[in-house]
N, C-alpha and C positions, 0 to 999 in steps of 0.2 A: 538706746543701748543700755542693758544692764548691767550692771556690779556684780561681779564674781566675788565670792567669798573670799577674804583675806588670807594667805595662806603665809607662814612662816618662810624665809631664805631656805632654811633647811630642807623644807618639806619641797617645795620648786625645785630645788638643785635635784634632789630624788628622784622627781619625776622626771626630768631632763633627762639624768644621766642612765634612768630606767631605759629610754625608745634609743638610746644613742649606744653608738658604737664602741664609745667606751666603755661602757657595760661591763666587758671582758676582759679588757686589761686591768680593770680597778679589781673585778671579781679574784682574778690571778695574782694580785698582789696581794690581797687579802689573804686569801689560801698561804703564798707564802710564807707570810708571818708567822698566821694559826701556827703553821707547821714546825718550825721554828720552835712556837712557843709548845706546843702540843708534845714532841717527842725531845726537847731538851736540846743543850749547845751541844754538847758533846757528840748526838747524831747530825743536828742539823750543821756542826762544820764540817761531816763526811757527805753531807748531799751535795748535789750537782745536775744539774740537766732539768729543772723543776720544769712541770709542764701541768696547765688544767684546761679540759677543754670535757666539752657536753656531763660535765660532773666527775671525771676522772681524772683523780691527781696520779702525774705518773711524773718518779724521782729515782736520779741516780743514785747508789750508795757506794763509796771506793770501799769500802770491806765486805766481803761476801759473807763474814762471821754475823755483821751487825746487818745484816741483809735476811739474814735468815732467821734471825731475832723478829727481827720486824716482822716478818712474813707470817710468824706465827702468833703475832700480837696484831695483826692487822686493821680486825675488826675494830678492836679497842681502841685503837688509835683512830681509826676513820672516825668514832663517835667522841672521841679527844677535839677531834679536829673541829669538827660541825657544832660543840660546845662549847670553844672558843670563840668560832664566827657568829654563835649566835640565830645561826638558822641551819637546814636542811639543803646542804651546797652539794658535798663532796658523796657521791654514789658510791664510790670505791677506788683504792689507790693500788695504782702498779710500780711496784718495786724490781727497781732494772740493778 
C-alpha cells in the first residue's frame, strides 16, 4: 500500500465538503453575509426571504423605494457580492 501525499485539515475538510451535501447550505450562508456586507446594514435590515440556488441570489426588500434602487444598481452589486466571496458564485440576483 502506498502513501498519499500529506495534505493539510484545511485542504481535506474542502474536499469533503466539495462532493457533499452540504455544499449548499455552507454556499447560502456565505452568499448571506457577502450580502450583508456588500450592500450595507441599512439595506440588509430591510431584507428578508434570502434564497440561493443554481447561482441565483433571490431577496426580499420591505421598501419598494430601496427595491428600485437596487434594481438599478444590480449589476454592481452582483459584482460587490462575488468580490467579497472571493470567487465567481452569484450569476444574478432577483429582487422581490
Amino acid at each position: 500500500m502506498q502513501r498519499k501525499k500529506a495534505s493539510s485539515i484545511g485542504e481535506a475538510l474542502g474536499r469533503y465538503l466539495a462532493d457533499s451535501p452540504l455544499s449548499e447550505g455552507l454556499q447560502y450562508g456565505r452568499v448571506c453575509a457577502a450580502w450583508d456586507e456588500a450592500v450595507g446594514s441599512a439595506v440588509a435590515g430591510m431584507s428578508s426571504g434570502k434564497r440561493f440556488r443554481d447561482g441565483v441570489f433571490s431577496v426580499c426588500l420591505s421598501s419598494s423605494v430601496w427595491r428600485m434602487q437596487l434594481e438599478i444598481n444590480k449589476e454592481d452589486i452582483r459584482r460587490r457580492l462575488n468580490e467579497v466571496l472571493g470567487e465567481e458564485i452569484v450569476v444574478s440576483i432577483n429582487l422581490r
